[in-house]
N, C-alpha and C positions, 0 to 999 in steps of 0.2 A: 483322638479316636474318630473315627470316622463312618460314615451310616452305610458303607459298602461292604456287605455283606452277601454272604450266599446260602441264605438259608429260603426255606420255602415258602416264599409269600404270599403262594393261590392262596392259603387255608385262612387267611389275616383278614378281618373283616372289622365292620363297624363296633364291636364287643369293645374295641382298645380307642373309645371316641375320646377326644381331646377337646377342650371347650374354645379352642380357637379355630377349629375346623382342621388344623395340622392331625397326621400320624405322626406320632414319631417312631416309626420300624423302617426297620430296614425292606420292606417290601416292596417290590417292583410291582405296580397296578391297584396301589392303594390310593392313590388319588385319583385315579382313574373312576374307579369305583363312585367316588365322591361326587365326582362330575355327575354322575349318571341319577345316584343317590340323594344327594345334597347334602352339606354338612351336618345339619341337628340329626340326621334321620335316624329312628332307632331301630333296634333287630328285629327284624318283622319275617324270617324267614326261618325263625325257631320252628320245630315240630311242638304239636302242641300235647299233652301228657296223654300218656298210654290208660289205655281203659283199665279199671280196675285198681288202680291207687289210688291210697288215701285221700282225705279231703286233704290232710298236710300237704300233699306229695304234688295236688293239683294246683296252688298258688301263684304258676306261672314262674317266669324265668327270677334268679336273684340280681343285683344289684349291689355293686359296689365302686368305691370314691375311691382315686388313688393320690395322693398329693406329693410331686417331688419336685424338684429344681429340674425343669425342664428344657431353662435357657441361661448365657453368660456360662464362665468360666468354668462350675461347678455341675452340668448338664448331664458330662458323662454319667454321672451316679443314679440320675434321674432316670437316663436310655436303658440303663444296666440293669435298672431297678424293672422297667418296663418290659423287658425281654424276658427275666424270669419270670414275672406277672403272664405275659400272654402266654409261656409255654404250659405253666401251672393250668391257666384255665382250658385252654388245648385238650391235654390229659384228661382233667377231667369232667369235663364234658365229651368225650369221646369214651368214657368208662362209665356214662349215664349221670351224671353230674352230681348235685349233690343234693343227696335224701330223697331221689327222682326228681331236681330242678333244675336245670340247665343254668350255668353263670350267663346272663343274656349282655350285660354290659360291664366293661370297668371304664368307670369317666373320670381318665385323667386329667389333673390339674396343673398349672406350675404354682409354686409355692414365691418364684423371684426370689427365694432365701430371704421371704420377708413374713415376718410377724403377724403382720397387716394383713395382709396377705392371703396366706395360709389360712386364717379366721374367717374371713370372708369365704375363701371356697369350701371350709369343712361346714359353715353355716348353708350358704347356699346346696351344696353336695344332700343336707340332709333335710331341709326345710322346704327344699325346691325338684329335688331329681330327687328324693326319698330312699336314699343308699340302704340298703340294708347292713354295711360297716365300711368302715375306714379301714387304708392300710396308706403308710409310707412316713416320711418326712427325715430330712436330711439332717437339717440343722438343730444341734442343742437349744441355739437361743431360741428359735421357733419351736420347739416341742413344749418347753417348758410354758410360752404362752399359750398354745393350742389347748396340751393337756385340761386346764383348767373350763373352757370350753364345750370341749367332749363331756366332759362330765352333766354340764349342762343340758347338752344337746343330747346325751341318753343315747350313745350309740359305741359301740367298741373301736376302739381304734388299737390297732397292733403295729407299732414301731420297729421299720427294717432295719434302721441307718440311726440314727439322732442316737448317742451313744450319753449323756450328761445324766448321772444317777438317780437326781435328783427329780428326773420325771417318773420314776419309779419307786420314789420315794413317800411312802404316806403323811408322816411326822416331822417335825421337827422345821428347823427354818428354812425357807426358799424350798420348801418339799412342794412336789404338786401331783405327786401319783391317786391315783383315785380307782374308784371302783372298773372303770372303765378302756384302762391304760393300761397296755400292757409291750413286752418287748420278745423277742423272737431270736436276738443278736447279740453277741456280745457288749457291755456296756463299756465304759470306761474306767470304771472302778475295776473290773476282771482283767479288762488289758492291760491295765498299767499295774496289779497284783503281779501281771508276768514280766514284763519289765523290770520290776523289782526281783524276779528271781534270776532276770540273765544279770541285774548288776551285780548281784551275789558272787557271780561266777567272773567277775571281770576287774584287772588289777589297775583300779580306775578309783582317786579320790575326790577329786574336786569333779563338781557338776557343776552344769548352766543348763540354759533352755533357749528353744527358740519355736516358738508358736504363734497362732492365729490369735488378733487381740478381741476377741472376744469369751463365751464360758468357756468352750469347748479347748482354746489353749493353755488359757489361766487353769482351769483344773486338772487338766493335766499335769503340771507343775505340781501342783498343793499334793494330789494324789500318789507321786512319784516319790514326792521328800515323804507324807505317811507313812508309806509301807515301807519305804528303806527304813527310815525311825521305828517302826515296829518292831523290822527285821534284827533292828541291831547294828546296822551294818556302818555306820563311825561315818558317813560322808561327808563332804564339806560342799556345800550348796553356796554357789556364786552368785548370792541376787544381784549384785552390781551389774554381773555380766547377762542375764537377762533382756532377753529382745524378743517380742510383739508385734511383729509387723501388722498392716493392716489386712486383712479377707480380702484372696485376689490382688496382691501388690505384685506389681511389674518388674519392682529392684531392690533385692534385699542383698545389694551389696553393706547399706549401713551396719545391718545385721550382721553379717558376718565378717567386717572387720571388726566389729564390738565384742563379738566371740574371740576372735583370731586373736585381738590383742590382750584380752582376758586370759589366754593359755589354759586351757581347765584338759582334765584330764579326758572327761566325755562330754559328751550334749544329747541330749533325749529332745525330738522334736516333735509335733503334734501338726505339723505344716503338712496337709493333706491334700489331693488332686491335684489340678494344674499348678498351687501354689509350690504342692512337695517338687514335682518335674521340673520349676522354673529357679528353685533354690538349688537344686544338685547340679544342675548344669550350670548355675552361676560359681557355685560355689568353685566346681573342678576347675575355675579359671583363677582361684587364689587359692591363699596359701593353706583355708580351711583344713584341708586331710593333708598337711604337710603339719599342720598345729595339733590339733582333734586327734586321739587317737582312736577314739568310740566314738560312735555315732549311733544311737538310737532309735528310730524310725516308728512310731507308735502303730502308725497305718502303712509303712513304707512296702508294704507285700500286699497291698490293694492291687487286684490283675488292671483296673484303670490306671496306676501309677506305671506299674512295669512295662504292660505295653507298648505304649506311648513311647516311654525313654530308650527300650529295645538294649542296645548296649551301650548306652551310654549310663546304665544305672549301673554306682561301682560296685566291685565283688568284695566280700569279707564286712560287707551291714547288717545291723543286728535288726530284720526288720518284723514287725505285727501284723497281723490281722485278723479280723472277723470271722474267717472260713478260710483256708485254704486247698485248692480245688482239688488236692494229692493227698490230702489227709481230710477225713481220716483213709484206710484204704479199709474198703467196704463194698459191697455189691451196689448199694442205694448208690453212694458217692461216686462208684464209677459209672455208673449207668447216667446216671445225670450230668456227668462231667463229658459225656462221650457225647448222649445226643444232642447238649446247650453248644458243644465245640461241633458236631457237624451242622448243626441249625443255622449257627449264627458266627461260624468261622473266627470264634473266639473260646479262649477259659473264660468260664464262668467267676464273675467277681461278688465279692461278699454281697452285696447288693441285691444281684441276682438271685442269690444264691435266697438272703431273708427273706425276698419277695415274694419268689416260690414258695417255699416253706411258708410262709407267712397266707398264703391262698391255703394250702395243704390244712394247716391250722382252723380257716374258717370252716374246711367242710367237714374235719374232725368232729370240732362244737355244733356242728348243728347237726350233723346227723345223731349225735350223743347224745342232744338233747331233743331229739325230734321235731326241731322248732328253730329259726331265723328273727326270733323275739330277742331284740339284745340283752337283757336280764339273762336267757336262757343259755345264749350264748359265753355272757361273760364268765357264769359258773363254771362251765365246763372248762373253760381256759383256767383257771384256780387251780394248781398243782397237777393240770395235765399232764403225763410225760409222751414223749411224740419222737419216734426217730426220723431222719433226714438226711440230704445229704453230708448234714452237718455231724452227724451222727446221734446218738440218744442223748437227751435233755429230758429235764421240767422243769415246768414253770411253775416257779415258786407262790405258794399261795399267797402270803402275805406283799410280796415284793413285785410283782407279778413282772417277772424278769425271770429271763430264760437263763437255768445254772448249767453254762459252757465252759470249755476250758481256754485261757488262754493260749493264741498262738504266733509262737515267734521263731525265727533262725536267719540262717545267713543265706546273705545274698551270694548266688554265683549264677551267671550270664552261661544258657545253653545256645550254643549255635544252633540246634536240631530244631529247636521250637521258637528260636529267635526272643526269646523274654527269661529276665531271671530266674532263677527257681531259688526255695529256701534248703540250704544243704548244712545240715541237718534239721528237719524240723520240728521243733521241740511242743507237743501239745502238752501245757502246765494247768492240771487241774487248781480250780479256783472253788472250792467249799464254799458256801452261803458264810458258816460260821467261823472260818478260818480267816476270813476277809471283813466279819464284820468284828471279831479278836482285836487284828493289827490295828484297825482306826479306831478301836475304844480311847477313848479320852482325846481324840481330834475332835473339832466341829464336820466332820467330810461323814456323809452317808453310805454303806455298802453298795446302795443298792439294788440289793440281793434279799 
């Protein structure tokens, strides 16, 4: 995907600072700006608060951290994540912002999809540049070490992307959800609930897998065989045929001749971004979907996966995701699906989609609470419900994990719009209690 766009980049200003001095939008005369500006420079060109509001109201502008993979393979998610981000703050700050505060910066981070990483900028973001909250992060394995963190650091953080349960998880082992953690997006435990109801539907017995070897593909695995086992449903799980490649691998041919010669009836994959783009095309060059009858795609209806492949992603895939830009069909969702496509001469991808919403979120809680005091904020987030264009949700109070439905269907290639669409697409409501049911008497958390 690529940073050529046509959306309007006068209004893009220093609010979306990057701590390398980079933009990353798609804006024609933002570096330009820079030049004139210099990279640290902050918003100095805010109006200052209107006479007669509160002392709350008069605090001056808010403040917020955004942390995503910004560079290497996995970026798109980051750009995706940023573009919902600036149009959210756009909005509203152009509708008086929020509580009468203007959003005056969000200072993006890259995360490197590192651990390390990641801690370092949510410590400095709050220790140093005095965020008044967190939003973003990609990676499972990096949420779950941040999480722990934030807690510390006494600041909300609301998760677009990092979908592993267990960071919304309070109890129990490898749990690290805490007062202060919270999710906006479907998790992984809800997606793959739906997964479990298209195999219901599919005359499919033997399974394998093929994922990222790190949490994010291993649990998808463990959470797959659960709910099928809950469900009933008698399948024969191939861990022999089981392959892992590595995050960002260049050639999963080994993979999928280790599949092919396994013969299993499906495969359920968890291989997301450039990884999922770079195994469908390898794949269509062997004998994979001459063997595979099903192919499962957890994430495979991510609009960064589809675009990218254009037609070369096959037709008749059973694929997931987070939001899809067509559903639900609503005023919110199409109004945000229209101006995100004329802005930025793309659909809107899950990403985008959390990140928005995920801004939408902070200015709900604080104006609810009349206050930008993280305590004050994170109450209100506790069994919020908040509609989007993702449609109606809440966030659950204990779990603090947004109860979405999962979404999945098949893949069929439109010439008109040049990218897949899901034909039919199936939104499969995911209960709190129906999904914490099926994995009673597993070690695997709802997290819900």
């Amino acid at each position: 995907m690529g940073n050529d766009f046509s959306g309007d980049g006068d209004s893009r200003n220093d609010r979306y600072q990057r701590n390398d001095g980079d933009f990353r939008t798609p804006a024609v005369g933002r570096r330009d700006f820079l030049k004139a500006a210099g990279a640290g420079a902050a918003a100095t060109s805010l109006a200052g608060p209107a006479v007669g509001l509160s002392t709350a109201k008069q605090q001056g502008p808010l403040r917020f951290g955004a942390i995503y993979i910004l560079s290497g393979f996995a970026s798109v998610y980051g750009e995706s994540a940023e573009l919902g981000i600036e149009m959210a703050v756009e909005e509203i700050n152009s509708q008086g912002g929020i509580d009468g505060r203007e959003i005056g910066q969000v200072l993006f981070r890259d995360s490197e999809a590192s651990a390390s990483t990641a801690i370092q900028h949510a410590r400095s973001l709050v220790q140093q540049d005095n965020v008044d909250g967190l939003i973003g992060l990609d990676s499972s394995g990096v949420a779950l070490k941040v999480a722990p963190v934030v807690r510390q650091l006494r600041r909300p953080l609301m998760i677009t992307h990092a979908a592993t349960p267990f960071v919304t998880t309070q109890s129990g082992p490898n749990a690290q959800g805490n007062r202060y953690v919270y999710r906006d997006g479907v998790n992984l435990s809800q997606n793959l609930y739906g997964a479990a109801n298209v195999a219901q539907d599919l005359d499919a017995q033997s399974w394998t897998t093929i994922g990222p070897d790190y949490a994010f593909g291993h649990q998808t695995w463990d959470y797959f065989k659960a709910y099928t086992q809950g469900m009933d449903l008698g399948l024969n799980y191939m861990e022999g045929a089981t392959a892992f490649p590595q995050l960002g691998a260049s050639d999963f041919t080994p993979q999928i001749n280790k599949v092919v010669n396994a013969d299993p009836d499906a495969v359920v994959t968890s291989l997301w971004g450039g990884d999922l783009v770079t195994f469908l095309k390898q794949a269509q060059n062997t004998a994979f979907f001459d063997t595979v009858d099903n192919l499962l795609m957890t994430v495979g209806a991510a609009t960064d996966v589809l675009q990218p492949l254009g037609s070369d992603m096959p037709d008749g895939l059973w694929a997931g995701t987070r939001y899809w830009f067509r559903a639900p069909q609503s005023d919110a969702n199409d109004q945000f699906r229209r101006k995100f496509r004329n802005r930025y001469d793309q659909f809107p991808s899950y990403n985008a989609q959390n990140a928005y919403t995920g801004m939408y979120l902070y200015k709900k809680a604080i104006e609810q609470a009349g206050s930008a005091e993280p305590d004050a904020v994170v109450s209100q987030w506790q069994g919020m419900q908040h509609t989007g264009p993702v449609g109606q949700f809440t966030i659950d109070e204990q779990s603090h994990q947004a109860i979405l439905p999962a979404v999945w269907g098949k893949t069929q290639y439109s010439q008109d719009l040049g990218i897949s669409l899901l034909e039919p697409v199936r939104r499969i409501d995911a209960p709190a209690d129906r999904l914490r049911s099926l994995l009673d008497g597993s070690d695997l958390p709802a997290g819900v």
